[in-house]
Each structure stands twice: as C-alpha cells, then as structure tokens.
KEBA-484654 format. One record per residue: x, y, z of N, C-alpha, C in turn; residue in three letters. Coordinates in steps of 0.02 Angstrom, whole numbers, plus 50000, padded with zeros to 5 digits. Layout:
BEGIN
XYZXYZXYZALA...
***
This chain:
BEGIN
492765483152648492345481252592491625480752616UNK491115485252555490485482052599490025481152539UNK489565476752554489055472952495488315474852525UNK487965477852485487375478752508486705473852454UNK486095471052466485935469052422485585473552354UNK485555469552308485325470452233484635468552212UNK484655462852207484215459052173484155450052194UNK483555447952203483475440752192483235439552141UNK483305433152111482985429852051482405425052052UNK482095425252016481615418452004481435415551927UNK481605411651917481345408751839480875406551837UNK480605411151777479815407451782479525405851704UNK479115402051701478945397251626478655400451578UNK478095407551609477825413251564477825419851595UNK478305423951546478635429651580477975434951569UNK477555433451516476965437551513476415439451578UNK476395429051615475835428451660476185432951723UNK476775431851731477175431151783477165442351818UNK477385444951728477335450751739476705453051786UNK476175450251740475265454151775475125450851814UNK475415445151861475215441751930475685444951970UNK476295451051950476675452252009476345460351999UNK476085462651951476005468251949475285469651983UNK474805464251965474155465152006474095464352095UNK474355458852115474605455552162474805459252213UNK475565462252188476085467552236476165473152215UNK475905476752159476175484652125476795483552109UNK477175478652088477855478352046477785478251991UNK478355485351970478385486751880478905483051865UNK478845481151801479475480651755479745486651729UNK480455488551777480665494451756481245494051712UNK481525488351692482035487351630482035480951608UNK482275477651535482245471851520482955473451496UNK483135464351480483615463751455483565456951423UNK483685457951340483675451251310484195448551276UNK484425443551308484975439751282484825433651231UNK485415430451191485235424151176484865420151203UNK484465418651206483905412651199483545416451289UNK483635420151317483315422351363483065431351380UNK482645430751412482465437751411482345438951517UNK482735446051544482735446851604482395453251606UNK481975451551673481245458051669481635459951762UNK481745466651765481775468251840481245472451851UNK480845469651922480305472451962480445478151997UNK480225482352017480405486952050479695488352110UNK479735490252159479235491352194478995499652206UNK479205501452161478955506552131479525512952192UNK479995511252209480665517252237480555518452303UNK480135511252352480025511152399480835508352425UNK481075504452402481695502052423482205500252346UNK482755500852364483325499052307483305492252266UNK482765486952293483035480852284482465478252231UNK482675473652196482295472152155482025464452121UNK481645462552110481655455852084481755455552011UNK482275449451984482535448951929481985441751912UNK481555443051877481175436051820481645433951769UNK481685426451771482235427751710481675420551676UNK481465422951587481255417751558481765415851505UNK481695410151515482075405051455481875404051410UNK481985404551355481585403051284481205396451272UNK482085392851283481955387051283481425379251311UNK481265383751372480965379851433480615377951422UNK480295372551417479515368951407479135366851459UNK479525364551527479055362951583479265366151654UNK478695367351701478945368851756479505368551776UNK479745372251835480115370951883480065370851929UNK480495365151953480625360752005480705364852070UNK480325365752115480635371652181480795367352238UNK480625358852226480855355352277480195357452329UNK480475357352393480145358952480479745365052475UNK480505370652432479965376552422480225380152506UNK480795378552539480815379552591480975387352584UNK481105391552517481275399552515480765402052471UNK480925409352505480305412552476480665419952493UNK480255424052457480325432252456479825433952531UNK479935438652557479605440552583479515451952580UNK478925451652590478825459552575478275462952624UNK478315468252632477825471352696477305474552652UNK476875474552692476155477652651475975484152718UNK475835490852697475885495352741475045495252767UNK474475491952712473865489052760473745483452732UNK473795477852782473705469252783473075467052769UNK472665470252817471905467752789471595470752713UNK471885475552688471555477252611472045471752589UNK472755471752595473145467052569472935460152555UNK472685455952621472405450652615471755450252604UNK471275457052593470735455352561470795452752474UNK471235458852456471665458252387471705451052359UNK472195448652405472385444052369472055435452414UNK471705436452445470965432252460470595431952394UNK470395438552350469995438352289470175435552236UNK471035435752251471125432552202471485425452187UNK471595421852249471565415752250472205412552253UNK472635419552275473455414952276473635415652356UNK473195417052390473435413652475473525407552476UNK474135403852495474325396952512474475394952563UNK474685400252625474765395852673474685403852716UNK474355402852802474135407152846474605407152908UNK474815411452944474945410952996474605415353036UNK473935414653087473765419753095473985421953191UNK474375416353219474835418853269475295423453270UNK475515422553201476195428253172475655433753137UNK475205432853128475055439253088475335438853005UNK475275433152986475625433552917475435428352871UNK475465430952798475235424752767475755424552695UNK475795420952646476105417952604475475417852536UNK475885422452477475525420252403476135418052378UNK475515412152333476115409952265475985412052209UNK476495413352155476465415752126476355409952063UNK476285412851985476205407851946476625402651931UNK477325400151960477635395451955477875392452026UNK477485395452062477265391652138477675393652179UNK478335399752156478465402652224478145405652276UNK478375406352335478105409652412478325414952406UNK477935420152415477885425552427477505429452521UNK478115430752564477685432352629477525436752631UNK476915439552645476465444852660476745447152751UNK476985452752771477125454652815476875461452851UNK476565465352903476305470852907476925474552903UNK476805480552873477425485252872477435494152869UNK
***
C-alpha cells in the first residue's frame, strides 16, 4: 500500500482576502472550488510545479478568528530566487519572523498562518 501526499488545509475568515494574499504573495491559483452547505473550498495550485495543493476552506458561518494557539505549524515552500522573494514580500509587510543563519524566513498570511520561505 502506498500514500503519497494531496493537500493541506487552512481555514480562513475571508476567502476573498485570503485568495489575493496567496496569489500576490506566492503565485497560487485557485484552480477548483467547491461549494457545499454553509461552506465553500478553494484549492491552490502552484501553478504544476508540484502535485500538491493547498485546500482554503471558508465557513459561512464564522464570525471571528481562529484560534492557531503557539502556531507551532506552518506550510513551508521554496522560492527558486530568495532575495527577489524576500524583497517581494519585505514590500509587502507579511515577513514575521527571520532566520538568517538558516537562510530562511516565515510570512503570515491573513489569518496569521506561517508560511516558510525556503531557497529552492
């Protein structure tokens, strides 16, 4: 038997903001939706660089943040040039945390997930 991955998820409070902060940010499309009772699921695609994809899932219902706790997980993704990368997203104000021993840094996104910036 073998399992390869799919998809991770993240819920987030505005599926509108969420789309054009991952699309400006990282070049992820929304390449299919799916709307169910009281929710609607947007998958990212990184445009057929790899199979895997991020699943946004908004709730209709939701009225306030969510809770990420520590925040101790996060996505991580390679950028093939780091310094336009982190000039990028230096301009635009979602660097949150640096490592510049590792060579790496962390954006959040609009409901305060980590996102690692990695050379690749």
């Amino acid at each position: 038997m073998h399992f390869h991955f799919a998809h991770n998820n993240f819920n987030v409070l505005d599926l509108d903001k969420s789309l054009k902060f991952y699309e400006e940010a990282l070049g992820f499309q929304a390449v299919r939706k799916f709307n169910g009772p009281g929710f609607v699921l947007a998958y990212l695609s990184d445009g057929g660089q790899t199979p895997h994809e991020l699943e946004l899932t908004w709730l209709k219902e939701r009225q306030k943040p969510y809770d990420l706790g520590d925040n101790e997980f996060h996505l991580a993704v390679a950028a093939e040039d780091l310094p336009a990368a982190y000039k990028k997203h230096k301009e635009m104000g979602c660097i949150c945390y640096e490592n510049q021993e590792m060579g790496i840094y962390f954006i959040s996104d609009p409901d305060g997930y980590w996102i690692e910036i990695i050379p690749g």
